[in-house]
N, C-alpha and C positions, 0 to 999 in steps of 0.2 A: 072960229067955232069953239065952244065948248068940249070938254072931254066925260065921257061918261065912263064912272070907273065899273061900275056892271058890264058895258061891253068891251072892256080891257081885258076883264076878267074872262067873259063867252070867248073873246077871241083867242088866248091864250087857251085855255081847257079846250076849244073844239078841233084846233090844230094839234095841239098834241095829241089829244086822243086818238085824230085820223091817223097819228105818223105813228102812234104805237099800234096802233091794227094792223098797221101796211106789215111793219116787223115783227109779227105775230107767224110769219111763215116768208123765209128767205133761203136764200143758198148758204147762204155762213153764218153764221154766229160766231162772233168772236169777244173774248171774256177780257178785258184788263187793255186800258188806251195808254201804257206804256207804248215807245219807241216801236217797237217789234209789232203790236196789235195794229198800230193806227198805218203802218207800212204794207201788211199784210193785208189788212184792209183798201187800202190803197188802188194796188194793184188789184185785187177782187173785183173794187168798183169800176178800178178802169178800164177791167175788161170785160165789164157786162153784168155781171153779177150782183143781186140781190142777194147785200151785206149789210148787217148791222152788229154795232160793236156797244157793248155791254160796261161801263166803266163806276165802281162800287162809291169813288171820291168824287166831289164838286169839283175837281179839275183832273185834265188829262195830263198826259207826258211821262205819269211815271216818273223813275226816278232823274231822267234826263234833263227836268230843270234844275238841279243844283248841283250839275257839272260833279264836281270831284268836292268836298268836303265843304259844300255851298259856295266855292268860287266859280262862278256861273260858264266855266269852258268847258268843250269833251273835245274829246282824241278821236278821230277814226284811221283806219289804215288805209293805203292806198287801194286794195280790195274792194272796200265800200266807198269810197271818195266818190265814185259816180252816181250813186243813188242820191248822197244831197245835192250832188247836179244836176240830176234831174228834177227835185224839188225847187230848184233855184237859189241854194243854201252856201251862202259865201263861205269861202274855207280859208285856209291860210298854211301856208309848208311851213313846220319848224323846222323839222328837219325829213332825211328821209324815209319813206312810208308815216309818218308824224304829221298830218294834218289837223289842227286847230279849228272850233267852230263857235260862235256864239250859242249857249245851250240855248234861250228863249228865242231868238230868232229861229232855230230849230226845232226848238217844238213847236212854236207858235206855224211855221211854215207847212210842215208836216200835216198838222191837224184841219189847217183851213185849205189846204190842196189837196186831202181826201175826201175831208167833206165835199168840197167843189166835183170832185173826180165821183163822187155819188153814193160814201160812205154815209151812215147815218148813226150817228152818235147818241146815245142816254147815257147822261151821269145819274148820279147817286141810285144806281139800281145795280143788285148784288145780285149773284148766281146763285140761289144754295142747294141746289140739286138739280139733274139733269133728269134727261128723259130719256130710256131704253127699250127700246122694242127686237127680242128677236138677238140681243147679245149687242145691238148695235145702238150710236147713240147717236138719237134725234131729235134731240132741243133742249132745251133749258127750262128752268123753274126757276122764276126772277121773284124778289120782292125790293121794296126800299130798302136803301139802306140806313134810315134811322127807324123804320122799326126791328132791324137788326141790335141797333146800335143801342135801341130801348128795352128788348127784351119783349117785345109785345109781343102777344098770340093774335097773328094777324095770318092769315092764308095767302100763299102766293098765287100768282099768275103764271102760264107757260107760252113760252114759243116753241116753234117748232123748225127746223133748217137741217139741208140735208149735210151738213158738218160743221161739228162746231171745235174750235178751236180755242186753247187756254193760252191765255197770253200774260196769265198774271206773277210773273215773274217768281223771286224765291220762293212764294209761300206754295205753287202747284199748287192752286185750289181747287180747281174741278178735277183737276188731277188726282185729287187726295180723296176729294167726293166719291170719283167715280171705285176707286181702290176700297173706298170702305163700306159702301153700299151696292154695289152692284156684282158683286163674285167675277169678275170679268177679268182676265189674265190680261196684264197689260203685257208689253212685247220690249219688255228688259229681261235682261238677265234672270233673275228675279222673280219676275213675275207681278214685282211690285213697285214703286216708287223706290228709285234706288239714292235719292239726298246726294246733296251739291256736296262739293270739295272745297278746299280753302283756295283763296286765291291764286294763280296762275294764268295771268292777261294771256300768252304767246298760246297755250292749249287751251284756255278756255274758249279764247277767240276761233278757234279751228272748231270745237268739237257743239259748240254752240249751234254753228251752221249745218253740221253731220246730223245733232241730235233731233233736231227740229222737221219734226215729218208723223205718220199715224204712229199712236199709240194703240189704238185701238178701235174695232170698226166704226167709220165716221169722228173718230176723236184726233187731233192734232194736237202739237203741243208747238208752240215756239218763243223765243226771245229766251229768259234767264231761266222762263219754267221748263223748258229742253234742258236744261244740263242739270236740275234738279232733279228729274225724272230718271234719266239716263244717267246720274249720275259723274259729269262735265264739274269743273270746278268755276269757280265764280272769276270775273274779269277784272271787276270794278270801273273804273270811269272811261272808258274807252269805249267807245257802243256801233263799230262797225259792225259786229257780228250780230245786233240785236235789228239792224238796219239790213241784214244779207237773210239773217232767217227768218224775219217777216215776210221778204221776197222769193223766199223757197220755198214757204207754205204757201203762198196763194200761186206760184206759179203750179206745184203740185195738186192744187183743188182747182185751175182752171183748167185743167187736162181732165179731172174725171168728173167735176160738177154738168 
């Protein structure tokens, strides 16, 4: 049989459209499919919840595909070593608490056993504003990200989810949205986005997992945008802690979703 590229095209635009209406109102929203987003997600989906995960690049993983300086391994600690065994993620002892992993097989594992688990993924769509009713924050305001990227006066579109979660690592993007447009006292010291510290794997790795919880009503923060916020220092290639506080925000929003 012949292929017709007109119903290539209906078929692709009617499916997507249907899966971005479905995600036009969910239980989470989660911003950034780094390590920590796509984990959080995860477990959300694996425990019932209507999740969808926001990611601004053509591909996911975050920084976790180019391991340590583009040599494609990462470290985790004996603490998280059971989460990629839960994924099915071969590891390897170098030595003690020093566990070895293939980054791409890890991300690639990661992201196709959330999906599976009932995550629902969009790339290239950017957050750039959220939605507030009441002091509290209830969805997002998406566009593409190359009309970002073009400067275009193009209007966005909103979802709506009863918590949404930033998971875009150093830069705390919604994090920084919601700090400069919404008068809304975040729950630091502060008041305000308190910026990362210079490297410290041994405290970053601890305070990582502490930071990552509400910032503000319905708002979460986790993976490397927790210790930006709370001000945590940065880890570098080591990603147990961005694998544990993924698991701590979504076990903390399947108690009160």
């Amino acid at each position: 049989m012949g292929l017709d590229e007109v119903k290539i095209s209906r078929a692709i635009i009617e499916s997507y459209s249907a899966k971005l209406i479905k995600a036009l109102d969910a239980d989470a929203a989660i911003v950034g499919g780094g390590p920590a987003g796509m984990v959080c997600g995860y477990y959300l989906a694996k425990a019932g919840k209507r999740v969808v995960l926001f990611e601004r690049k053509l591909s996911i993983g975050g920084g976790m595909w180019g391991g340590g300086i583009m040599f494609n391994e990462i470290v985790v600690q004996e603490a998280a070593k059971r989460i990629l065994d839960e994924f099915g993620i071969k590891t390897r002892l170098y030595e003690k608490n020093y566990y070895l992993s293939d980054s791409i097989e890890a991300v690639s594992t990661i992201c196709s056993k959330a999906v599976k688990a009932g995550l629902t993924i969009f790339n290239l769509l950017s957050a750039e504003d959220v939605l507030i009713r009441g002091k509290k924050v209830c969805g997002l305001v998406l566009n593409w990200t190359s009309v970002e990227m073009a400067h275009l006066h193009v209007d966005p579109i909103t979802t709506r989810a009863k918590a949404v979660v930033d998971a875009t690592g150093h830069p705390a993007e919604v994090a920084r949205i919601i700090e400069k447009k919404s008068g809304i006292r975040l729950k630091t010291k502060s008041g305000k986005i308190t910026g990362e510290q210079s490297m410290w794997a041994e405290v970053g790795e601890e305070t990582i997992v502490k930071n990552s919880k509400e910032v503000c009503p319905g708002f979460y923060v986790c993976g490397m945008c927790a210790n930006a916020v709370f001000g945590g220092p940065r880890m570098g290639p080591i990603f147990g802690g961005m694998l544990l506080s993924g698991e701590k925000v979504a076990g903390e929003l399947i108690k009160k979703i």
